[in-house]
C-alpha positions in Angstrom: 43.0 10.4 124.8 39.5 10.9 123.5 36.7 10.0 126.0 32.8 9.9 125.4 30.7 12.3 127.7 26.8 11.0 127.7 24.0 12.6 129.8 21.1 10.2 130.4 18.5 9.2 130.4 18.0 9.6 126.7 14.8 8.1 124.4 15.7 7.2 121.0 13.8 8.3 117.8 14.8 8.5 114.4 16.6 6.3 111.7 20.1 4.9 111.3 21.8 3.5 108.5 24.0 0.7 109.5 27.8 0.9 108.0 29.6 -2.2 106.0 31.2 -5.4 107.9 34.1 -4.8 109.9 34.8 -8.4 110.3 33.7 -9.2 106.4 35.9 -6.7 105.0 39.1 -7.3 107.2 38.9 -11.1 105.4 37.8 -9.5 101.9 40.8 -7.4 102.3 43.3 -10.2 103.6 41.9 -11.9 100.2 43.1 -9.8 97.8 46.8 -10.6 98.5 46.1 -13.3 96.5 45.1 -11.5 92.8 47.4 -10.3 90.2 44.6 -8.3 88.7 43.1 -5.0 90.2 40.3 -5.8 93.1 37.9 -3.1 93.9 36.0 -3.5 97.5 32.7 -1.0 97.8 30.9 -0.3 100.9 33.8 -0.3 103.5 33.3 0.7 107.1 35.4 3.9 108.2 37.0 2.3 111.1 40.1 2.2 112.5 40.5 -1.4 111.9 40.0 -1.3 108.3 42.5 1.5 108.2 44.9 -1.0 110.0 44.6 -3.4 107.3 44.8 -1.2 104.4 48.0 0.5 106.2 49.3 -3.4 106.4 48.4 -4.3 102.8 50.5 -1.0 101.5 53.5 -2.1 103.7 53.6 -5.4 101.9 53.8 -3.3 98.8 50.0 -3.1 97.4 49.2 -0.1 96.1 45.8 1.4 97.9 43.7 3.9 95.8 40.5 4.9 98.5 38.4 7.0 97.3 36.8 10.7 98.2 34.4 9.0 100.9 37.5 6.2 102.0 34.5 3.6 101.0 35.5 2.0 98.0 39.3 0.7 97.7 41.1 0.0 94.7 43.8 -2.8 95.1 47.0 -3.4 93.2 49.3 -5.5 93.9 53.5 -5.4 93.1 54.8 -8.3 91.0 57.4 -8.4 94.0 55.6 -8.2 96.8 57.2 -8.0 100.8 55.4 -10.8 102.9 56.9 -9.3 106.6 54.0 -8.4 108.7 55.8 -6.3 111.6 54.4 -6.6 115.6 53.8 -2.5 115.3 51.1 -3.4 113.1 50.1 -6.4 113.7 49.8 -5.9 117.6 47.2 -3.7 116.7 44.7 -6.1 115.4 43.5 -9.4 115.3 42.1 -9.3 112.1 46.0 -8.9 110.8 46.5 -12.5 110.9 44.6 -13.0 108.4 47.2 -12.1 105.8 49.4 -15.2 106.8 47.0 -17.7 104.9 46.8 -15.8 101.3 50.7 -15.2 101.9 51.9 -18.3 102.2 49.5 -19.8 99.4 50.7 -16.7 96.8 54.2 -16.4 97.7 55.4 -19.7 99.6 56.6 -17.7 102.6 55.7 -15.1 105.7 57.3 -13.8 108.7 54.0 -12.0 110.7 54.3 -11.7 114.4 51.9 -13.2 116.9 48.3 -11.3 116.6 47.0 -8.9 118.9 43.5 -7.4 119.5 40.9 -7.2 122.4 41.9 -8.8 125.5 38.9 -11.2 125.4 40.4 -14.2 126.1 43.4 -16.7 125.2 42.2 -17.0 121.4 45.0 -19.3 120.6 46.4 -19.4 116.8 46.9 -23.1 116.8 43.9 -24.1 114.9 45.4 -21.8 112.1 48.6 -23.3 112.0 47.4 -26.9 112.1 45.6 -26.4 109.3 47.9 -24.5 107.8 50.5 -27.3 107.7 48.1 -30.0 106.5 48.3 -27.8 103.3 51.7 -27.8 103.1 53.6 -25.2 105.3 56.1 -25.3 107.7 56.6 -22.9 110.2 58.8 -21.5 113.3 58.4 -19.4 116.1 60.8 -17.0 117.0 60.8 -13.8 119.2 56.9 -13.7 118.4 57.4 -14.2 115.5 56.0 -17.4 113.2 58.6 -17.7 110.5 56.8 -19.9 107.6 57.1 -21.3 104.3 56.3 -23.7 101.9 58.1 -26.1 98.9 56.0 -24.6 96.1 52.4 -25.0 95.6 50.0 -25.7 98.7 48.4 -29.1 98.6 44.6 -29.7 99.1 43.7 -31.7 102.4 41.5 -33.0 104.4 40.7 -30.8 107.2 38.9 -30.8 110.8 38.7 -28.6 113.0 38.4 -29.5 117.3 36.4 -26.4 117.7 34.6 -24.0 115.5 36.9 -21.1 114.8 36.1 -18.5 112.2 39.5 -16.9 112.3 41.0 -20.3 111.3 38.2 -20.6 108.8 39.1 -17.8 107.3 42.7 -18.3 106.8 42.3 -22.2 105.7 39.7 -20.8 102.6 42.4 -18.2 101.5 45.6 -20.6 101.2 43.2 -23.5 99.7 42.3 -21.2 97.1 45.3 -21.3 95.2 46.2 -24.5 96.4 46.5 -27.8 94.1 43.8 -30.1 94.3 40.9 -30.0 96.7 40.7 -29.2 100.4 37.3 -30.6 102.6 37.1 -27.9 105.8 35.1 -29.7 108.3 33.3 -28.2 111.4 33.6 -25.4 109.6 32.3 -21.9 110.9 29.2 -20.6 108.9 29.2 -17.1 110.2 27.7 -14.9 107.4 30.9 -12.8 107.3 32.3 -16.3 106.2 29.9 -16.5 103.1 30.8 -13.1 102.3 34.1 -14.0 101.5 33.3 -17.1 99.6 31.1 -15.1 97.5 33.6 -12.4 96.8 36.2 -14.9 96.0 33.9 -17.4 93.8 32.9 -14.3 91.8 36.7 -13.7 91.5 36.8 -17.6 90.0 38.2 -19.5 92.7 35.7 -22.6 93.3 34.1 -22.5 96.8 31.3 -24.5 97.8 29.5 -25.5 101.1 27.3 -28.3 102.6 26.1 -27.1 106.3 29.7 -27.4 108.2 31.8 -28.7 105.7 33.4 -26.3 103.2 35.2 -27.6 100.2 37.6 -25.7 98.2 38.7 -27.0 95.2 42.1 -24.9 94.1 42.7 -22.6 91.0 45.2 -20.9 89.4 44.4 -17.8 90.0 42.1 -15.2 90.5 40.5 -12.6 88.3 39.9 -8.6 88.4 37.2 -7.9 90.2 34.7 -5.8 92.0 32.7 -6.1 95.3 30.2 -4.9 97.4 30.8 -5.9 101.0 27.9 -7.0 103.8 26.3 -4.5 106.4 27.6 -4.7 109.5 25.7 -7.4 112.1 27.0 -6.5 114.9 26.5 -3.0 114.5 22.8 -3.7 113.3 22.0 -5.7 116.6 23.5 -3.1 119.0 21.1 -0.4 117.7 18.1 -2.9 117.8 19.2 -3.2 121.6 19.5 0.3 122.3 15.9 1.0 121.1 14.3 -1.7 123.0 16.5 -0.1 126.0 15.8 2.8 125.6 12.1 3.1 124.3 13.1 4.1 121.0 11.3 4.0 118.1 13.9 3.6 115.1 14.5 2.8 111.9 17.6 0.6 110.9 18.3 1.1 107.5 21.1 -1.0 104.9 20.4 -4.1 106.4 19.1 -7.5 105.7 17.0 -8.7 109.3 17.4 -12.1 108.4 20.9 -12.4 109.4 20.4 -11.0 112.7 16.9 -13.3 113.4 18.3 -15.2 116.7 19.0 -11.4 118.3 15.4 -10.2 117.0 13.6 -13.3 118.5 14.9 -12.2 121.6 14.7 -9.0 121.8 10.8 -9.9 121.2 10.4 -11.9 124.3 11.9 -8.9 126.2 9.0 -7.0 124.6 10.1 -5.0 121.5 7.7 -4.5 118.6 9.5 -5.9 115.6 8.7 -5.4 111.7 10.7 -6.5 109.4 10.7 -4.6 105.3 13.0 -4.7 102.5 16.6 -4.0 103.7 15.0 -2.6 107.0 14.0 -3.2 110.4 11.4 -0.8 112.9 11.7 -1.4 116.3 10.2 0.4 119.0 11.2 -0.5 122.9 8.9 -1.5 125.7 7.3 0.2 128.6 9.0 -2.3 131.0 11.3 -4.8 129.4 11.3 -8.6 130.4 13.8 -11.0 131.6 15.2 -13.8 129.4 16.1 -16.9 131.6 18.7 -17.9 129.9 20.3 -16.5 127.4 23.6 -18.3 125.4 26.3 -17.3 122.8 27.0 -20.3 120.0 28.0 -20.3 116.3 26.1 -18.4 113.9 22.9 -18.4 113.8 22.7 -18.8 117.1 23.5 -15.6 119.5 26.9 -13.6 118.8 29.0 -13.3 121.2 29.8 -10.1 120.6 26.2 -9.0 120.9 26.6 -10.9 124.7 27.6 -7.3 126.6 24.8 -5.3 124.8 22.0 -8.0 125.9 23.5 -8.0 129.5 23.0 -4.2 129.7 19.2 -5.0 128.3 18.4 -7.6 131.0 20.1 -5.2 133.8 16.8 -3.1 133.0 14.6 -6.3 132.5 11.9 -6.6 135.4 13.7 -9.9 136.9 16.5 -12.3 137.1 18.4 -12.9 133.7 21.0 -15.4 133.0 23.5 -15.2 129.8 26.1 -18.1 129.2 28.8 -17.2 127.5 30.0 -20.2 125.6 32.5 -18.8 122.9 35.3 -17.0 124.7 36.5 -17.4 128.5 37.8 -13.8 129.6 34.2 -11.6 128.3 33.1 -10.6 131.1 35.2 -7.3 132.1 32.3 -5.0 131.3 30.7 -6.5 134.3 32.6 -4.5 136.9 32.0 -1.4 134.9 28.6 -1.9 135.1 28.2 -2.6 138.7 29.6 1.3 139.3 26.8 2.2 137.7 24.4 -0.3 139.9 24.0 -2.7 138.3 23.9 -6.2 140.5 25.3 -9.2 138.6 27.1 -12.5 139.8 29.6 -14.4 137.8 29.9 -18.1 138.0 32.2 -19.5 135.8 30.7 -18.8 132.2 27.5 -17.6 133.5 26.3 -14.4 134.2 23.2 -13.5 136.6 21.7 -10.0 136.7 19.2 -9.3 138.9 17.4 -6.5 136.8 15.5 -3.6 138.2 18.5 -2.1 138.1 18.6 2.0 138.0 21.9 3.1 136.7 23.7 6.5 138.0 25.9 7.9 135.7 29.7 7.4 136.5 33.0 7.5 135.2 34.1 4.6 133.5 36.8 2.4 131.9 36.5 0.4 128.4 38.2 -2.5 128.3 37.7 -3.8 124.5 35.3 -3.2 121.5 31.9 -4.5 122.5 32.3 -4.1 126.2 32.7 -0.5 125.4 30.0 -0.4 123.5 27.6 -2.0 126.2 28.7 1.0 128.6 27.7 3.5 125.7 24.4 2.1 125.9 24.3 1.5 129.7 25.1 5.8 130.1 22.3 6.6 128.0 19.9 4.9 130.3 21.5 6.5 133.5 20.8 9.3 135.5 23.1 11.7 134.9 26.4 12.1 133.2 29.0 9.5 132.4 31.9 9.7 131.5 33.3 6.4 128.7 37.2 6.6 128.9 39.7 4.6 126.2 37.3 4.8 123.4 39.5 4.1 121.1 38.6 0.1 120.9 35.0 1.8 120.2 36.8 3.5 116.9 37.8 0.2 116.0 34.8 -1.4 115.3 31.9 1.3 115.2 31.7 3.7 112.1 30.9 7.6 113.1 29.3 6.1 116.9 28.5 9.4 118.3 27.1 11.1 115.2 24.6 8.4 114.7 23.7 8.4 118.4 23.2 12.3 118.3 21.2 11.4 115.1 18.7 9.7 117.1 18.3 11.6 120.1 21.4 10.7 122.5 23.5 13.4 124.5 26.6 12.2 123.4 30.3 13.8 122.4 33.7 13.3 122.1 36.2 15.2 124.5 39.8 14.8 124.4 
């Protein structure tokens, strides 16, 4: 199993390009179930997720041309195609579940196990299925297993949501599509990845429009051939703006549109980075001595993402105070915490809240990932250590993060990949 080796401290220079949306392409590609036509999706991340949903698509009998560079896909789909979504691949991903919506809207049935992914939480699928029945499907569960159909055509609805969800979201715009009639999505998540997909499918021809948390979907026949350019990666943008205030970098993030990621920049201000913003581009250089942030509080889009949370917690373990970050979307997202106290760091959970003492001076030691973003914080934690760490279980890293290491090296980091 592959592990990272990182001798710190290290001090960042250099520019980085950021990759395409993991999270906005695993939706884009969950969409194209729906088309008859060819569908052509540019700018694709090379992760493994995105090769879990392309390997998911081809078992339900799509036929996936990638090209040369495995960034552009070429989408056909079978007249007759399979809508059985089997645990070995769902259990793999998340994301996965996302095929249930366009299935049961195209074809009027699906048998997809329960979803996997990071171990972040309960993340319960009910909001999906709620939904998912007020247009019009019926479902069972059995052996892990939600066994659903429908009697023809999915029906517009009115729809609202208890809680913001943007799996659930996601899956209610991609059966409304071809539904009959109109669907109203209310409390509605806004995440940009979200108007990614409603861009992609209005330029397709389905009829997608939005007024602040509502999202109303009024249903088409069917979709035309198309072509796409996905969104730059968010997440992937914040976590190098972190590591160059952490690591008094001076860096240019390239590919990227700052604006989407203005909540993260604000703070990463108060801690004391110098921020400009250009076309497509951000230059940040890191502080001396970084500040604390009070408080610090994961919401919705546009406020904080949540999984930026780990990355900032790393940042304030380095601040020159007491820091406190709330984490308000997801119960269990705290297991990088214990990691980070082998390497010294001295933080206190109560209930959702966090409190790091800063000051902190981390040793380099051998440590444990426990899913995506956490694993990423300890990347950034070892290149601000003294010494060598060692990152083990990086494969959740390889889910998310295109070519991690190689960018890294790019810009100064001792990093590489041993089995």
């Amino acid at each position: 199993m592959d592990k990272f080796l990182i001798n710190g401290p290290c001090k960042i220079k250099g520019k980085v390009k950021i990759s395409g949306s993991k999270n906005s392409s695993l939706g884009i590609l969950a969409a194209t179930l729906l088309f008859d036509k060819p569908v052509v999706v540019k700018n694709l991340p090379r992760v493994q997720d995105i090769r879990s949903m392309l390997y998911l698509l081809k078992s339900l009998g799509s036929k996936i041309i990638l090209s040369k560079d495995n960034r552009t896909v070429k989408i056909i789909n079978r007249k007759r195609m399979k809508t059985f979504c089997d645990y070995a691949i769902v259990k793999k991903m998340r994301g996965s579940f996302l095929v249930l919506g366009p299935l049961i809207s195209k074809f009027n049935k699906a048998k997809i196990s329960m979803p996997g992914g990071c171990l972040i939480g309960a993340r319960p699928v009910n909001y999906h299925l709620a939904a998912l029945k007020k247009l019009g499907m019926n479902f069972d569960i059995k052996n892990g297993y939600i066994m659903a159909q429908s009697k023809g055509r999915l029906k517009g609805s009115q729809i609202k949501f208890a809680k913001v969800s943007v799996g659930a979201t996601t899956n209610t715009i991609l059966a409304a599509c071809l539904a009959k009639g109109t669907t109203h999505i209310k409390l509605a998540a806004r995440e940009p990845e979200i108007f990614d997909l409603t861009q992609f499918l209005n330029k397709a021809g389905a009829n997608i429009k939005w007024s602040g948390r509502t999202c109303t979907v009024v249903g088409v026949n069917s979709l035309s051939q198309t072509t796409y350019t996905v969104m730059s990666d968010r997440i992937e943008a914040g976590t190098f703006s972190v590591a160059a205030t952490l690591a008094k970098g001076n860096l240019e993030i390239i590919n990227f549109n700052p604006k989407i990621i203005e909540t993260e920049l604000k703070l990463l201000k108060k801690a004391g980075a110098r921020i400009k913003q250009g076309n497509n581009k951000i230059f940040i250089s890191g502080p001396e001595k970084i500040k604390p942030i009070k408080n610090i509080e994961t919401k919705e889009w546009p406020g904080v993402a949540t999984d930026m949370q780990s990355q900032f917690m790393v940042l304030m373990c380095m601040a020159n105070g007491k820091s406190i970050i709330t984490e308000n979307i997801f119960e269990n997202r705290f297991l990088h915490v214990g990691e980070l106290q082998r390497l010294g760091a001295t933080i206190r959970i109560q209930k959702n809240k966090a409190i790091i003492e800063g000051n902190t001076k981390f040793i380099g030691a051998e440590l444990m990932s426990s899913d995506l973003r956490a694993s990423v914080a300890l990347v950034l934690a070892a290149m601000v250590s003294s010494g060598k760490s060692i990152i083990n279980r990086i494969y959740h890293l390889d889910r998310g993060y295109e070519n991690l290491e190689n960018k890294l090296r790019n810009i100064g980091v001792k990093i590489r990949r041993v089995k």
